[in-house]
C-alpha positions as CSV (number, residue, x, y, z in Angstrom):
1,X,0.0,0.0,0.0
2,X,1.7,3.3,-0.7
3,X,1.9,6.4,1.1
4,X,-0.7,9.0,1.8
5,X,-0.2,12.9,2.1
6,X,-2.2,14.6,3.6
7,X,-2.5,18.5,2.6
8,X,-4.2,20.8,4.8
9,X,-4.6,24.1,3.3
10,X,-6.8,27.2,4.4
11,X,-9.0,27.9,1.4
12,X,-11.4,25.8,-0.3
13,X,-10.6,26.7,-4.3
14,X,-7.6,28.6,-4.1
15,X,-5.3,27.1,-1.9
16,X,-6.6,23.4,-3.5
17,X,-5.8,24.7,-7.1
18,X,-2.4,26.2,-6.2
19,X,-1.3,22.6,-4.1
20,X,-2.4,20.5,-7.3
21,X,0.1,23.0,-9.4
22,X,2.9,23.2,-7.1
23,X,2.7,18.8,-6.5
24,X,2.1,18.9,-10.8
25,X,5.1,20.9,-11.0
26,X,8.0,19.3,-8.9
27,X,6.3,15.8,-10.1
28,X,5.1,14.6,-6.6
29,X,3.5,11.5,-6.3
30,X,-0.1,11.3,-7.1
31,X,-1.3,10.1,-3.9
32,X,-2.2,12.8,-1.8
33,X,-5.3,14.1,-0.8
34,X,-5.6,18.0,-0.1
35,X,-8.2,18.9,2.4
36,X,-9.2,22.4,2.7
37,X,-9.6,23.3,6.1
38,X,-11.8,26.4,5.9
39,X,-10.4,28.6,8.4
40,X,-7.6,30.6,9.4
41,X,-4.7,28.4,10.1
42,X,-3.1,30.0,13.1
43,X,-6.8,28.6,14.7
44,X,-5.5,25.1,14.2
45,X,-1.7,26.7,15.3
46,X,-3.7,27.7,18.6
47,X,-5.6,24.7,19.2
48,X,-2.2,22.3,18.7
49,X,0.3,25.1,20.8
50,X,-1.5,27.6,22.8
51,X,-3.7,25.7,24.5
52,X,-2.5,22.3,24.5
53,X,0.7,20.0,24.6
54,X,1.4,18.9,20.9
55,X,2.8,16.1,22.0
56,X,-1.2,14.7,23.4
57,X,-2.8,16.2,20.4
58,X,-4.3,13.8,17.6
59,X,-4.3,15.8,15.0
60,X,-6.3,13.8,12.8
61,X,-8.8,14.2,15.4
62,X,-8.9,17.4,16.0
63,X,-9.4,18.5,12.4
64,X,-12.2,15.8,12.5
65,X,-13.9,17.7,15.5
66,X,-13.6,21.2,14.3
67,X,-15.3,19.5,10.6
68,X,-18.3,21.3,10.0
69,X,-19.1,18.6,7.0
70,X,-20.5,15.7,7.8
71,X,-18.8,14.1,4.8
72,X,-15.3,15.0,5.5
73,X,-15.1,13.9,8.9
């Protein structure tokens, strides 16, 4: 099974279109998925460094709590 990336960026057409260039450009693997997070990063920086050890955070789950669509999370 290969390797997954995960991309989170902030925007949900922008920053997707721009990732897809930049991984089309430096010819990085096809297997990635880019995940638009729909808020301003530095709320994610908070959650994971201001107000919590990032060494007891799962990140995966706190993206999946702060998902307001049901089909993402």
């Amino acid at each position: 099974m290969a390797a997954k990336i995960l991309i989170l960026v902030e925007g949900e057409k922008t920053d997707v279109k721009l990732m897809n260039h930049l991984l089309q450009v430096y010819g990085i693997s096809e297997d990635h998925v880019i995940v638009s997070y729909n808020t301003n990063i530095y709320t994610l920086y908070k959650a994971m460094f201001l107000d919590n050890d990032p060494e007891t955070i799962d990140l995966l789950q706190l993206l999946k709590s702060k998902e307001k669509d049901p089909q993402k999370s």
